[in-house]
PDB file of N, CA, C and O in Angstrom:
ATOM      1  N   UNK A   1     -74.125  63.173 -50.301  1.00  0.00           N
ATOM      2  CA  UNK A   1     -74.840  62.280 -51.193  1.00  0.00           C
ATOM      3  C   UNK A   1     -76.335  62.422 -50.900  1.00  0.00           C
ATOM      4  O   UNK A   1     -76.904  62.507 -49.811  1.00  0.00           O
ATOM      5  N   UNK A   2     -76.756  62.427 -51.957  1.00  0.00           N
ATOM      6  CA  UNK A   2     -78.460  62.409 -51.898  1.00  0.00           C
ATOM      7  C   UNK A   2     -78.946  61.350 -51.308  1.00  0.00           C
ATOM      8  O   UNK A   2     -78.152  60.423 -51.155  1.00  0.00           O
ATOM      9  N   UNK A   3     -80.293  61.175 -50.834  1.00  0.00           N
ATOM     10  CA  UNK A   3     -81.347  60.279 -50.085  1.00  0.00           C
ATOM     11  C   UNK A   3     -81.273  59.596 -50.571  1.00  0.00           C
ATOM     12  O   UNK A   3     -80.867  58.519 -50.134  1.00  0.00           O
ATOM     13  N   UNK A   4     -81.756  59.878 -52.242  1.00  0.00           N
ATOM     14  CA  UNK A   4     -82.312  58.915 -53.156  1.00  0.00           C
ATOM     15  C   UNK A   4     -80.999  57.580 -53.098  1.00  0.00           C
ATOM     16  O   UNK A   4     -81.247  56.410 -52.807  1.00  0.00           O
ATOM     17  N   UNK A   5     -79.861  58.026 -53.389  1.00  0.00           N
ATOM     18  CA  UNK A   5     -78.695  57.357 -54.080  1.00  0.00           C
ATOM     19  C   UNK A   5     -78.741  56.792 -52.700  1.00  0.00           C
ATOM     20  O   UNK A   5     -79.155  55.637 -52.800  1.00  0.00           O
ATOM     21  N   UNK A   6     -78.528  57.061 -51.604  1.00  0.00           N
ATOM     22  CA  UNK A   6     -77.883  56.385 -50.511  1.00  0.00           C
ATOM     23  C   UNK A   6     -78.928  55.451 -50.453  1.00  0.00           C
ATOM     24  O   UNK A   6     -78.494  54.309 -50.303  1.00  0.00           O
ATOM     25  N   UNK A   7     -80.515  55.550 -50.539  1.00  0.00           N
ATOM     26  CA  UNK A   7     -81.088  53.863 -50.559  1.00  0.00           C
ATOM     27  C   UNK A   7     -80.948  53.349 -52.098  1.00  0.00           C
ATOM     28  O   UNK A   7     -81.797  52.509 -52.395  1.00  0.00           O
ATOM     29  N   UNK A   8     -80.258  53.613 -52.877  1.00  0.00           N
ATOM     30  CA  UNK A   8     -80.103  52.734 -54.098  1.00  0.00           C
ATOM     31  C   UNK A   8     -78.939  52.162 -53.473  1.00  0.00           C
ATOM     32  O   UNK A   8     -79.160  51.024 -53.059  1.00  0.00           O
ATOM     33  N   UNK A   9     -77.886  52.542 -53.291  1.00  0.00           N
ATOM     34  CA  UNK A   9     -76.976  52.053 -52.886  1.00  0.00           C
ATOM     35  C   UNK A   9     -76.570  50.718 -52.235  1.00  0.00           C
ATOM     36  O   UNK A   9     -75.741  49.813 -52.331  1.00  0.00           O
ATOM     37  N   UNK A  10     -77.841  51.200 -51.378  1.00  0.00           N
ATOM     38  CA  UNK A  10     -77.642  50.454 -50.018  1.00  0.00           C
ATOM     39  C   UNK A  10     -78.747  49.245 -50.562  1.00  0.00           C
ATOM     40  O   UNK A  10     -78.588  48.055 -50.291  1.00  0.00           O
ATOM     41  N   UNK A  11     -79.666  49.668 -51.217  1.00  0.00           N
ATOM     42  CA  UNK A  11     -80.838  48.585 -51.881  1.00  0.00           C
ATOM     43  C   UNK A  11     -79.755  47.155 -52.527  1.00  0.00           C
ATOM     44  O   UNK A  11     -79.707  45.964 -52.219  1.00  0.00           O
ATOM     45  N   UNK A  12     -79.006  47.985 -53.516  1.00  0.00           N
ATOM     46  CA  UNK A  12     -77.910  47.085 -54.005  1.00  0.00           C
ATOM     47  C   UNK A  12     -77.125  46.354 -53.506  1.00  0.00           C
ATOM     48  O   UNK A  12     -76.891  45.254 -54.006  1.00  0.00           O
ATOM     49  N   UNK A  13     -76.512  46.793 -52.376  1.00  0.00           N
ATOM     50  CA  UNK A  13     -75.629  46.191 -51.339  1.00  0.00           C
ATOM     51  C   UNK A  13     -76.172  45.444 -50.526  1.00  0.00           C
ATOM     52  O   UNK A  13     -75.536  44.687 -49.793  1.00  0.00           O
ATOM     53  N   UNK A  14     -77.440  45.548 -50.536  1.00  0.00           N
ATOM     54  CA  UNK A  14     -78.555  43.896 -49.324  1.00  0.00           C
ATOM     55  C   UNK A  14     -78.893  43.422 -50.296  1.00  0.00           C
ATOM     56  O   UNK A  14     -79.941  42.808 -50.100  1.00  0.00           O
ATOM     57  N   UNK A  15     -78.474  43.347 -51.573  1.00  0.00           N
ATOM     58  CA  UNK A  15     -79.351  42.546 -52.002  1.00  0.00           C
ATOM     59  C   UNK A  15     -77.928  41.328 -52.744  1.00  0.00           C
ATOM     60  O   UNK A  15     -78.084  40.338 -53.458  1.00  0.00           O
ATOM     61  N   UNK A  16     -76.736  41.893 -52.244  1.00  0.00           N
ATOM     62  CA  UNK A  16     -75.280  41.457 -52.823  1.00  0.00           C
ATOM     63  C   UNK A  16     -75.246  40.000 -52.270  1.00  0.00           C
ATOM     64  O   UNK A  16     -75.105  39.762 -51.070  1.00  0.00           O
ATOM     65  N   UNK A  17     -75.441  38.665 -53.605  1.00  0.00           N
ATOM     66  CA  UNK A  17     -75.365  37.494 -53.030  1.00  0.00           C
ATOM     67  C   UNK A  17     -74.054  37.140 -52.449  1.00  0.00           C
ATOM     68  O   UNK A  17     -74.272  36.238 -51.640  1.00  0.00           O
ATOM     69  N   UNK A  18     -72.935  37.394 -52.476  1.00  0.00           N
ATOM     70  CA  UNK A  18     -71.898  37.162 -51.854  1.00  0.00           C
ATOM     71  C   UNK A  18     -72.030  37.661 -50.170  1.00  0.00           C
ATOM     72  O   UNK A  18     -71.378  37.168 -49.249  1.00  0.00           O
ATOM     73  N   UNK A  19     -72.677  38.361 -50.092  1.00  0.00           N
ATOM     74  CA  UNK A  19     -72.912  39.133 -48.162  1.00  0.00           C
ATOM     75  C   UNK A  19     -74.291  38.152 -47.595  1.00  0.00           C
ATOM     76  O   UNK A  19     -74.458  37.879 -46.406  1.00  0.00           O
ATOM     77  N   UNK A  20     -75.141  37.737 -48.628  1.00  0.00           N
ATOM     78  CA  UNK A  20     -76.660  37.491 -47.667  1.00  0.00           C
ATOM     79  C   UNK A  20     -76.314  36.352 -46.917  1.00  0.00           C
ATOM     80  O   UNK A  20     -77.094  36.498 -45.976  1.00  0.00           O
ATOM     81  N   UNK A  21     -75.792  35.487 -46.714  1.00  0.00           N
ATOM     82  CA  UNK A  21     -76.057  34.975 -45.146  1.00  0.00           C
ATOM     83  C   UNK A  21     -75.429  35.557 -44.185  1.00  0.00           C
ATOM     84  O   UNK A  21     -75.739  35.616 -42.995  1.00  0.00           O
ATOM     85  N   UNK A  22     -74.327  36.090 -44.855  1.00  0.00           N
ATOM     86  CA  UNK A  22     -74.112  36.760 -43.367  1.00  0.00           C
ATOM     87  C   UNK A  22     -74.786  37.484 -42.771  1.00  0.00           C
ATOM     88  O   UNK A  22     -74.961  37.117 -41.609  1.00  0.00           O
ATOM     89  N   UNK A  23     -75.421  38.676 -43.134  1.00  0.00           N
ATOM     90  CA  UNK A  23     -76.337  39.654 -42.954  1.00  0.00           C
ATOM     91  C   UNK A  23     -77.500  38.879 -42.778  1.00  0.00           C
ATOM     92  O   UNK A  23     -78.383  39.683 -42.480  1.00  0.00           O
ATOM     93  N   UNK A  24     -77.981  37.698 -42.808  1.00  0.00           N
ATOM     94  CA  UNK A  24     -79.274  37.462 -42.249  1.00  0.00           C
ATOM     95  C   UNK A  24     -79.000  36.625 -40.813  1.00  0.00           C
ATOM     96  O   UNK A  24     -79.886  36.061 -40.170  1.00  0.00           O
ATOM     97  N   UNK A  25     -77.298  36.681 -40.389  1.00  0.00           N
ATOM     98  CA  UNK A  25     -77.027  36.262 -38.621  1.00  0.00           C
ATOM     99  C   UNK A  25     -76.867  37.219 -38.443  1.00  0.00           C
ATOM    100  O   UNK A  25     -77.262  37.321 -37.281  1.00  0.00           O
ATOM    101  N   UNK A  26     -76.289  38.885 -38.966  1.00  0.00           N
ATOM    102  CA  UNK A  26     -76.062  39.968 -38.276  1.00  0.00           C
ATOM    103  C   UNK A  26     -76.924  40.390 -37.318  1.00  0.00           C
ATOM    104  O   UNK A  26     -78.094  40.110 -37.579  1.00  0.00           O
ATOM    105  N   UNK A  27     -76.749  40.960 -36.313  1.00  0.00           N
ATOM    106  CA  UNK A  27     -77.345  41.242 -34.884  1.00  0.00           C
ATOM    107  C   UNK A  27     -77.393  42.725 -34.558  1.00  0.00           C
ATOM    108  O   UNK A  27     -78.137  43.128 -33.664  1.00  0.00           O
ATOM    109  N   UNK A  28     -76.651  43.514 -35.228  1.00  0.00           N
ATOM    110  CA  UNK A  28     -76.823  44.823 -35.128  1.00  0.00           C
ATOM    111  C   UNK A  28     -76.728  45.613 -36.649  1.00  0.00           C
ATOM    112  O   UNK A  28     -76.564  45.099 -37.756  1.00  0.00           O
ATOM    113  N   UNK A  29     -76.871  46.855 -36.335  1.00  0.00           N
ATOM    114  CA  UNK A  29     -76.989  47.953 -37.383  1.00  0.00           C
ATOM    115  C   UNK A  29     -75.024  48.190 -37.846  1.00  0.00           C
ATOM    116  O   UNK A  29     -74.569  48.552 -38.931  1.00  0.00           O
ATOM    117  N   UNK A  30     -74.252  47.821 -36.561  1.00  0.00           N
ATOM    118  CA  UNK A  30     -73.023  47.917 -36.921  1.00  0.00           C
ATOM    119  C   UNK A  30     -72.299  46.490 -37.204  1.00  0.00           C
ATOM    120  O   UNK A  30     -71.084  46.561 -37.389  1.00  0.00           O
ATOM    121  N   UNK A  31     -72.870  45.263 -37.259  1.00  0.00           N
ATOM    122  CA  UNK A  31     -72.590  44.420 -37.916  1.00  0.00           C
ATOM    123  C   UNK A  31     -73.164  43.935 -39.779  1.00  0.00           C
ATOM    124  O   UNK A  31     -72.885  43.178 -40.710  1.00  0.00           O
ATOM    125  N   UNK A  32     -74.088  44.994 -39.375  1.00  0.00           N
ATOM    126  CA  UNK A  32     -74.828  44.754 -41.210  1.00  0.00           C
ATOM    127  C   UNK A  32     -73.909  45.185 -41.606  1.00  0.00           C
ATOM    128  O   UNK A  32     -73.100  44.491 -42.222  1.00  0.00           O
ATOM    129  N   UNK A  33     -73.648  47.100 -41.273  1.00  0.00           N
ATOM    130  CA  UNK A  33     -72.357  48.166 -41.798  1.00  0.00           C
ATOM    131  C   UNK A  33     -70.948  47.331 -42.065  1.00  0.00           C
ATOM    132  O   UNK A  33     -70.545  47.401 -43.226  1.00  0.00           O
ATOM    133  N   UNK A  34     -70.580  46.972 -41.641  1.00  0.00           N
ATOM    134  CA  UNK A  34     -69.417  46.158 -41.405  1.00  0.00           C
ATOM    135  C   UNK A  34     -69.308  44.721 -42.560  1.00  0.00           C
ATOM    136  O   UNK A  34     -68.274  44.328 -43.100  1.00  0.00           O
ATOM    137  N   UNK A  35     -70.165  44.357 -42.654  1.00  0.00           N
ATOM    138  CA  UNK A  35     -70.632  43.484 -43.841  1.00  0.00           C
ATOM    139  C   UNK A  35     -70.729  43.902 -44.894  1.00  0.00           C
ATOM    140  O   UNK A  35     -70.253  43.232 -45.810  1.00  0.00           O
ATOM    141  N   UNK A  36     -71.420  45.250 -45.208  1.00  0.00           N
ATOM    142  CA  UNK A  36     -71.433  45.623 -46.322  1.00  0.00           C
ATOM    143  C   UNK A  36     -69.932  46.652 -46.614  1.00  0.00           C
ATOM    144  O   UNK A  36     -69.641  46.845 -47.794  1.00  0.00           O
ATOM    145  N   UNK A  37     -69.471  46.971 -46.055  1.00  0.00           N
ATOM    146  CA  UNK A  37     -68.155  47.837 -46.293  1.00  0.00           C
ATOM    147  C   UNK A  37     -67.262  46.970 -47.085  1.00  0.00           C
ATOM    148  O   UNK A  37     -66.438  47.384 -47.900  1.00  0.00           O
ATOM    149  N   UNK A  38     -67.500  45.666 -46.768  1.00  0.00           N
ATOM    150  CA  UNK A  38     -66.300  44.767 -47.543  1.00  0.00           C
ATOM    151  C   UNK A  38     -66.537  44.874 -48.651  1.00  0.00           C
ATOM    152  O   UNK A  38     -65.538  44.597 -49.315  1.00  0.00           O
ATOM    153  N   UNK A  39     -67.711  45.254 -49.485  1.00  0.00           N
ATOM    154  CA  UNK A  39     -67.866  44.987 -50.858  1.00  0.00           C
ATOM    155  C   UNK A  39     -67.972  46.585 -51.157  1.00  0.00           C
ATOM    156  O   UNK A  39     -68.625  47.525 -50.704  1.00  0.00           O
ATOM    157  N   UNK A  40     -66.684  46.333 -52.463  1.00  0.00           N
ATOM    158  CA  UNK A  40     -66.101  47.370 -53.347  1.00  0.00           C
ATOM    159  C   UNK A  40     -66.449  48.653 -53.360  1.00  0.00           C
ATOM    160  O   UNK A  40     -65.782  49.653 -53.097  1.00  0.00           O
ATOM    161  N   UNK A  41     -67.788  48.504 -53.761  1.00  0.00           N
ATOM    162  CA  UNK A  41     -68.915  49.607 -54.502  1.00  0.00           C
ATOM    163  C   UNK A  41     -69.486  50.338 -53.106  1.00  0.00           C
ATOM    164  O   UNK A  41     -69.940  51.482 -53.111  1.00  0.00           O
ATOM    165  N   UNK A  42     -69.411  49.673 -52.158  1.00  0.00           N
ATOM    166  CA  UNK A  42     -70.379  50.585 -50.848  1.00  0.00           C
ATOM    167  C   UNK A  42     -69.500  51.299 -49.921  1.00  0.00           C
ATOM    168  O   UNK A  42     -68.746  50.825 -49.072  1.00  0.00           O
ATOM    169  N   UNK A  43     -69.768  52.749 -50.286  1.00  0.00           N
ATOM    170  CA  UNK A  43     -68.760  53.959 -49.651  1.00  0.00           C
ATOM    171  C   UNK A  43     -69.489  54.676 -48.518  1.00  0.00           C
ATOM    172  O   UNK A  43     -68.956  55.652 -47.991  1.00  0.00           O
ATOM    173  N   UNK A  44     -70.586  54.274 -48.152  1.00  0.00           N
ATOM    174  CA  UNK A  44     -71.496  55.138 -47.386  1.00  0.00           C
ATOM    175  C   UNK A  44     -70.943  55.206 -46.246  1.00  0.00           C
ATOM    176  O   UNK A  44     -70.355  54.188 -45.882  1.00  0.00           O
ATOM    177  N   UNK A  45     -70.947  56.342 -45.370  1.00  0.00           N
ATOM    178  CA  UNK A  45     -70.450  56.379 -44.413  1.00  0.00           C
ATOM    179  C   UNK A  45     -71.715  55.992 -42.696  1.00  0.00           C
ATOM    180  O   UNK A  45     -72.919  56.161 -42.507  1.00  0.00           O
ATOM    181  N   UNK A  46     -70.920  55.608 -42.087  1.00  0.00           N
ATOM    182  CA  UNK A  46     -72.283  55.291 -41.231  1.00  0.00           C
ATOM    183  C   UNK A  46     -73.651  56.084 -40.769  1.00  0.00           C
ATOM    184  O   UNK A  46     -74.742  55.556 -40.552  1.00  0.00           O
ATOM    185  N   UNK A  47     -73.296  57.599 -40.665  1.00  0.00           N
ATOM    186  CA  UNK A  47     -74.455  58.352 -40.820  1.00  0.00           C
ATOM    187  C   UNK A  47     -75.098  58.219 -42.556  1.00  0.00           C
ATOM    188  O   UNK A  47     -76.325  58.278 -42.635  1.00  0.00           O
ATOM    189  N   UNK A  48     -74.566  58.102 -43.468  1.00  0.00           N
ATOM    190  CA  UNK A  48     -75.839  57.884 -44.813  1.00  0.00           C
ATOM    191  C   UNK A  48     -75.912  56.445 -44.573  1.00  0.00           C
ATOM    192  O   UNK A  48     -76.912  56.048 -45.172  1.00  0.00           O
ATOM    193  N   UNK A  49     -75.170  55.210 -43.822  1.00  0.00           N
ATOM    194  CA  UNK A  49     -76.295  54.005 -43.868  1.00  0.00           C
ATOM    195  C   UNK A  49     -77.411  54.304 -43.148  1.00  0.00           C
ATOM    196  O   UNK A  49     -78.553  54.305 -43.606  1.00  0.00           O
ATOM    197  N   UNK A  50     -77.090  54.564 -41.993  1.00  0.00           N
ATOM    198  CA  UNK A  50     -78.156  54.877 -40.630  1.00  0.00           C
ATOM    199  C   UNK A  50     -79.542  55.776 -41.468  1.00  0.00           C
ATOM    200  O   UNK A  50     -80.675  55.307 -41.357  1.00  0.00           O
ATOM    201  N   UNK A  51     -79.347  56.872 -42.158  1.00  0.00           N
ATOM    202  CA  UNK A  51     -80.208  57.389 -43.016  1.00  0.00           C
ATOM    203  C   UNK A  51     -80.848  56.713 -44.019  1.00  0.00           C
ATOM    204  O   UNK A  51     -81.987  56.988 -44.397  1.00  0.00           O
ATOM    205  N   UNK A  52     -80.069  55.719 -44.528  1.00  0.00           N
ATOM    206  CA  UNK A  52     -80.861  54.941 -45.357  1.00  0.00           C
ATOM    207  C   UNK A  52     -81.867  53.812 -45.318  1.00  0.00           C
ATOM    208  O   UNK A  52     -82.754  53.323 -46.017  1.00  0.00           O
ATOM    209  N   UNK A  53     -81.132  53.605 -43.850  1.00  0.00           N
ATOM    210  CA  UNK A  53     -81.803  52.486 -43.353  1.00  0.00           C
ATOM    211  C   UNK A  53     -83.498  53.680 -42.733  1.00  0.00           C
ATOM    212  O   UNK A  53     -84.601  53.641 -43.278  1.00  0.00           O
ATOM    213  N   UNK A  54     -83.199  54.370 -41.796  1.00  0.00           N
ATOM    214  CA  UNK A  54     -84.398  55.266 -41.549  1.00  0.00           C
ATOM    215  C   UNK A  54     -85.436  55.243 -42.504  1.00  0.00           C
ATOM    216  O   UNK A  54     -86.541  54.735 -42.315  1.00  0.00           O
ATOM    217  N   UNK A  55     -84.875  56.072 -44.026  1.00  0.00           N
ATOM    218  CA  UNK A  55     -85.386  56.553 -45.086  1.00  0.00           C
ATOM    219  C   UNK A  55     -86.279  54.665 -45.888  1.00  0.00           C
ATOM    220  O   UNK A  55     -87.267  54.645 -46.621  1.00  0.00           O
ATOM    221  N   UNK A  56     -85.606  53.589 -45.470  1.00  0.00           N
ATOM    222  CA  UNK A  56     -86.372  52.609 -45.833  1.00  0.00           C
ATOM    223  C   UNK A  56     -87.341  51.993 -44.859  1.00  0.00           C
ATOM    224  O   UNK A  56     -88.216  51.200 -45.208  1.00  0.00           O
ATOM    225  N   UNK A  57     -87.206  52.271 -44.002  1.00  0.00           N
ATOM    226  CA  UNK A  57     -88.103  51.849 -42.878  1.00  0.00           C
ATOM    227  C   UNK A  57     -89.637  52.637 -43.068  1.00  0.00           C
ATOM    228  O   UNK A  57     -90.786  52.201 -42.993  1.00  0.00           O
ATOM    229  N   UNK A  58     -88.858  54.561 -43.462  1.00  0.00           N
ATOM    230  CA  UNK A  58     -90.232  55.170 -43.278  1.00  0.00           C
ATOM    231  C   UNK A  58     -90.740  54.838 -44.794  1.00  0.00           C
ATOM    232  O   UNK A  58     -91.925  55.173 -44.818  1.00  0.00           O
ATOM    233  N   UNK A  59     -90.409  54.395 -45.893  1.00  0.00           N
ATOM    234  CA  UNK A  59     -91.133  54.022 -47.405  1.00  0.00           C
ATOM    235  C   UNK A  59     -91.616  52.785 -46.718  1.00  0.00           C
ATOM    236  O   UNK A  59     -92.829  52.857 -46.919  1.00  0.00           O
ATOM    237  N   UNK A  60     -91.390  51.605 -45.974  1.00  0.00           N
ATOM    238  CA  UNK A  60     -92.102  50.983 -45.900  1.00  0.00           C
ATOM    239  C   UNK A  60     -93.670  51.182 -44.699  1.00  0.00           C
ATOM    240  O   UNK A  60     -94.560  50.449 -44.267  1.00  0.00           O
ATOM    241  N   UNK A  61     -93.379  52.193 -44.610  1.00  0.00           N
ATOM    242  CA  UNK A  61     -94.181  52.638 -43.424  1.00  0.00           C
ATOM    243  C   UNK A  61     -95.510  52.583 -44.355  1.00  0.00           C
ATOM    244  O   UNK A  61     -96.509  51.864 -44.347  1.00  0.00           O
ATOM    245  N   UNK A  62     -95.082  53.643 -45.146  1.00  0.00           N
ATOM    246  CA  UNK A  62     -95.881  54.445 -46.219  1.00  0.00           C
ATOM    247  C   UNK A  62     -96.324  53.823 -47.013  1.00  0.00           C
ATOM    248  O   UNK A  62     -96.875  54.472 -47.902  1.00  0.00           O
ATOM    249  N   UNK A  63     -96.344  52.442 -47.142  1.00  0.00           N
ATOM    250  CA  UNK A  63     -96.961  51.254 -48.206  1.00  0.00           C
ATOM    251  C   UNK A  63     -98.352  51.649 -47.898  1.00  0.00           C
ATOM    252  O   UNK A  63     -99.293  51.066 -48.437  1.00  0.00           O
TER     253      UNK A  63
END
């Protein structure tokens, strides 16, 4: 899967009102993952979250 898609993806999936409180007590990178796997649509495997998460960190770098 492409860069692009894996932070759309993943853009979509933090932004899923059924997950956000949980994900704002999550404590790790493998408790966000784990949160978002429950919902339907998010197939990413943990190396394209881990990448996506990277790939959003460095766009916000780049503001």
């Amino acid at each position: 899967m492409e860069i692009d898609e894996i932070v759309h993806m993943l853009l979509h999936a933090l932004s899923e009102d059924s997950v956000g409180e949980r994900l704002d007590s999550a404590k790790s990178q493998q408790e966000v993952y784990a949160i978002l796997s429950e919902i339907p649509y998010f197939t990413l495997s943990m190396e394209e979250f881990q990448a996506g998460i990277r790939e959003l960190r460095q766009m916000k770098e780049d503001e």
